[in-house]
C-alpha positions, -999 to +999 in steps of 0.1 A: -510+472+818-519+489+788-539+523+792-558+546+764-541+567+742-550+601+732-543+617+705-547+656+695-544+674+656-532+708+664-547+733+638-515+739+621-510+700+620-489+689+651-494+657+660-502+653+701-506+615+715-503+613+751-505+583+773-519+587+810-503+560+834-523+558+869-499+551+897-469+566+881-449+593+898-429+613+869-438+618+833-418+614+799-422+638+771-406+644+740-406+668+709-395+650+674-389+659+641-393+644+607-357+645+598-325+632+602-291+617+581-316+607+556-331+641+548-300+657+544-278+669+514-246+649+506-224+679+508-242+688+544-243+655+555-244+659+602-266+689+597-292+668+613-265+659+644-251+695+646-281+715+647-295+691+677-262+699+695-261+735+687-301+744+703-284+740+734-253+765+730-285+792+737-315+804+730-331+838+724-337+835+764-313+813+777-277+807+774-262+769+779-258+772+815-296+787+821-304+751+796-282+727+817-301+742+848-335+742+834-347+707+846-317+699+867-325+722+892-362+708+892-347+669+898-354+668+858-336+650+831-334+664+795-316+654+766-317+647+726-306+627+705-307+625+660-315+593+643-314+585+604-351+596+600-360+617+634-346+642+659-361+643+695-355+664+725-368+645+752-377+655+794-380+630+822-399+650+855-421+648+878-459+655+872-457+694+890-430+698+866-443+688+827-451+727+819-415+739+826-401+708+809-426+717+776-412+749+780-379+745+777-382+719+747-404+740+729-374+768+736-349+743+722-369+735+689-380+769+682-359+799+696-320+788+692-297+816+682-270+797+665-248+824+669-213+826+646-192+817+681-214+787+694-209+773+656-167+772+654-173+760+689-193+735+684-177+718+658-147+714+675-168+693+700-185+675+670-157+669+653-139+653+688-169+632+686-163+625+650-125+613+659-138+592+691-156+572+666-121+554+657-114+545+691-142+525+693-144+496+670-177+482+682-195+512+670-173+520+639-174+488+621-216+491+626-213+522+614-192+511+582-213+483+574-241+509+570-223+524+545-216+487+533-251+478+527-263+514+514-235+526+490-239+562+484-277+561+495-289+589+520-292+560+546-256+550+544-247+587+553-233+581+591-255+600+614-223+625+625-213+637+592-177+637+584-147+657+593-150+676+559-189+682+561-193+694+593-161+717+589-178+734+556-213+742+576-223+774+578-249+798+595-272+799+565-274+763+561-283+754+595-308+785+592-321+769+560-328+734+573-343+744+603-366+764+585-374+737+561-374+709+585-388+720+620-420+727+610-461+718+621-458+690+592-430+678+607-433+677+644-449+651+667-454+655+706-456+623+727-461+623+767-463+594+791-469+591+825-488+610+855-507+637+833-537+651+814-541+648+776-561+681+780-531+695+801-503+686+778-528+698+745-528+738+763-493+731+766-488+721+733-515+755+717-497+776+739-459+768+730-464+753+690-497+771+678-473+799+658-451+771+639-457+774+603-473+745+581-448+732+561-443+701+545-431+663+550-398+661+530-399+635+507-369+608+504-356+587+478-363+551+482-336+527+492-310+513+471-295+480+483-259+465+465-231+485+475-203+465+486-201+430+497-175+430+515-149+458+529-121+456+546-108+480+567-069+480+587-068+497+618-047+496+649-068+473+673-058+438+691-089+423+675-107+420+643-143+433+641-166+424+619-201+431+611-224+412+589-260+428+573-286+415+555-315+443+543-346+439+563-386+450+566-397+485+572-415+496+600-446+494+585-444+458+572-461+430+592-431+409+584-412+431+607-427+408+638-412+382+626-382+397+620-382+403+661-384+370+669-357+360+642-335+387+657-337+374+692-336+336+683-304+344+663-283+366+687-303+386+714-292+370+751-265+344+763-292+318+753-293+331+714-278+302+689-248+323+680-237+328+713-241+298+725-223+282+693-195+305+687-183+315+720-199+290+748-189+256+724-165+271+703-149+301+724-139+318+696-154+350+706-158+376+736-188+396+723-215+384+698-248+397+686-272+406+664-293+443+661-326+452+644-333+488+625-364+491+610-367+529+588-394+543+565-394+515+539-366+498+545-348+481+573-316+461+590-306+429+604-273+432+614-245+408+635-215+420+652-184+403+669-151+407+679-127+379+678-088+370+672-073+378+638-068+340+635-102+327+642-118+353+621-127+335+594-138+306+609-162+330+632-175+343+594-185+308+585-200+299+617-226+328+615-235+320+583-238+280+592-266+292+620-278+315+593-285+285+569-298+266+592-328+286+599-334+281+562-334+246+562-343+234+588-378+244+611-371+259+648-384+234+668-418+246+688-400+249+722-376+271+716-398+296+695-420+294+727-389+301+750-381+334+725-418+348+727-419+345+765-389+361+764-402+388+743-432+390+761-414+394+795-389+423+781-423+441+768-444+440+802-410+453+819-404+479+793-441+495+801-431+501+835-409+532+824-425+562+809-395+567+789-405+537+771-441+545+767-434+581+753-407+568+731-430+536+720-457+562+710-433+585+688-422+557+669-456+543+658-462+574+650-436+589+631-449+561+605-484+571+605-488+533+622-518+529+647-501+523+685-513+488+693-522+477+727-492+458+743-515+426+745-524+429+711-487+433+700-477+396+725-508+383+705-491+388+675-461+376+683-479+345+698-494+337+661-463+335+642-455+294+638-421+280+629-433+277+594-437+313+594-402+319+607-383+293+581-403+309+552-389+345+566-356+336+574-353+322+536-366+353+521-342+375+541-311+351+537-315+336+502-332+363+484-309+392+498-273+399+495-253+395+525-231+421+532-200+421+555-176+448+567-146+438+589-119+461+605-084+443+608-061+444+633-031+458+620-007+441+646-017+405+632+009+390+627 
């Protein structure tokens, strides 16, 4: 299941890792950058989000329509997308196809024309974007408790901007972070699927050889407090809430068990909060729990949605299965059930090149080794229930537990 990875040092520093998969008919490549909400000023805060949107109002060869067609035309995907700490532009095609679809990215990345009438245009689709934010409550309370958890830290900058940042961007700012961010330092190339590593490295001279040097941005470390709890009215039928507890960074082993903690907690219908809160108790629609692991820092977060009036008692029921992990050992069973579990949603993930390529980048990005999928299951497989109760009280009783709730406004 789990075939060699290559990796390539391009002279001016780009990072190349690659990942041949015999059998497979299409291949995954991506281009991403060293940046994101994180890297960005407070009073430019979506530069990140706007400048990913705006390499594909045109480049110096190609105007939107000639991108939309690029890969379409070919039976291609390609798409983008910013994160707090990366940007990627990403291509799903078959095999025949990988040196137009590194082609066009490398276009993307390198030759945008931002021009003055693609900019007032493209705000007004960011900043509908930015408004369809509040008619989803799901994502905005997530994206609130962020905010929660971080205070005025560069990771509790939402990933869009705001209304007022995005309206005060101009052509020299986007001109200035590019310049400062998309460079050799910066960039890493992954690829997965039916290819060459030598193939995708001419690809990779030809297209990205001319990219200046540059240098990794640095970022402040993060700042935990901010708020313990916020409320927020809005005009929804249910109350949202979202609790968050600061977790591991990417880099730290304790991140594995993290996973499993993550999954026993609220991943699945078979998770202990689901099964508690809405199969026994029914006090809830949707409930679960999500994992974000950055540079030195991470997230464990839980979301639900529920009736104004059972709210509370939803609040004290997620923190009941929280303390219980504390106190009381996960029995051997049901930490076995979780790691088949993860082990199953692993070997099915490596069927998709998608996965692969992305898996690669984000090793990667954190100067981590890429582990062999075997050895990541084996590591899984060593962590004992001791090993999870210790975690789970160094997460729960040594952090500050942070919730963010938006209330329905028609409560009576």
């Amino acid at each position: 299941m789990f075939f060699r990875v290559d990796e390539t040092l391009l002279n001016n520093g780009i990072r190349v890792l690659s990942q041949c998969v015999p059998g497979s008919n299409s291949v995954a490549l991506g281009i991403w950058i060293k940046a994101g909400s994180r890297y960005e000023l407070d009073t430019q805060n979506g530069i990140s989000h706007f400048l990913e949107h705006m390499v594909f109002t045109g480049t110096q060869t190609r105007d939107a329509r000639d991108i939309a067609i690029s890969l379409e035309s070919l039976g291609g995907h390609l798409n983008a997308f910013t994160e707090k700490e990366t940007i990627a532009f990403h291509s799903w095609t078959m095999p025949d196809h990988m040196h137009e679809a590194f082609e066009v990215l490398s276009d993307l990345v390198l030759n945008a024309t931002l021009k003055p009438s693609a900019i007032r245009k493209e705000k007004t689709v960011v900043l509908e974007e930015i408004h369809s934010l509040y008619d989803s409550p799901e994502d905005l309370v997530q994206d609130i408790l962020i905010r929660t958890v971080f205070g005025k830290h560069s990771l509790g900058r939402p990933i869009l901007g705001t209304a007022d940042s995005i309206s005060r961007l101009l052509r020299s700012d986007l001109d200035r972070y590019r310049a400062e961010h998309y460079t050799a330092e910066n960039i890493l190339v992954t690829a997965a699927g039916k290819l060459h590593h030598e193939s995708l490295i001419q690809l990779a001279k030809k297209y990205l050889s001319d990219v200046p040097a540059g240098s990794e941005k640095k970022v402040e470390p993060p700042v935990f407090g901010g708020t313990i709890r916020r409320e927020d009215k809005m005009p929804f039928q249910q109350n949202h809430l979202c609790i968050g507890i600061p977790g591991f960074a990417m880099a730290d082993e304790r991140r594995y068990v993290l996973v499993l903690i993550n999954q026993i907690l609220g991943v699945g219908m078979s998770s202990r909060l689901f099964q508690e809160l809405r199969e026994n108790r029914g006090w809830v629609y949707s409930i679960y729990t999500f994992l974000e692991c950055w540079k030195d820092s991470g997230l464990l977060g839980i979301y639900a949605g529920t009736a104004p009036v059972h709210t509370e008692k939803v609040i004290r029921g997620i923190r009941a299965e929280i303390d219980k992990l504390t106190r009381k050992s996960i029995t051997v069973d049901e930490l076995n059930r979780v790691k088949r579990r993860i082990e199953g949603h692993l070997i099915l993930a490596h069927e998709d090149v998608n996965y692969r390529m992305d898996r690669l980048a984000r090793f990667a990005l954190y100067d981590q080794p890429v582990p062999m999928m075997e050895e990541t299951i084996a590591r899984f497989n060593s962590i004992t229930p001791v090993i999870i109760q210790k975690t789970a009280r160094e997460l729960f009783e040594e952090q500050s537990i942070h919730e963010s709730l938006l209330i329905s406004e028609t409560a009576a």
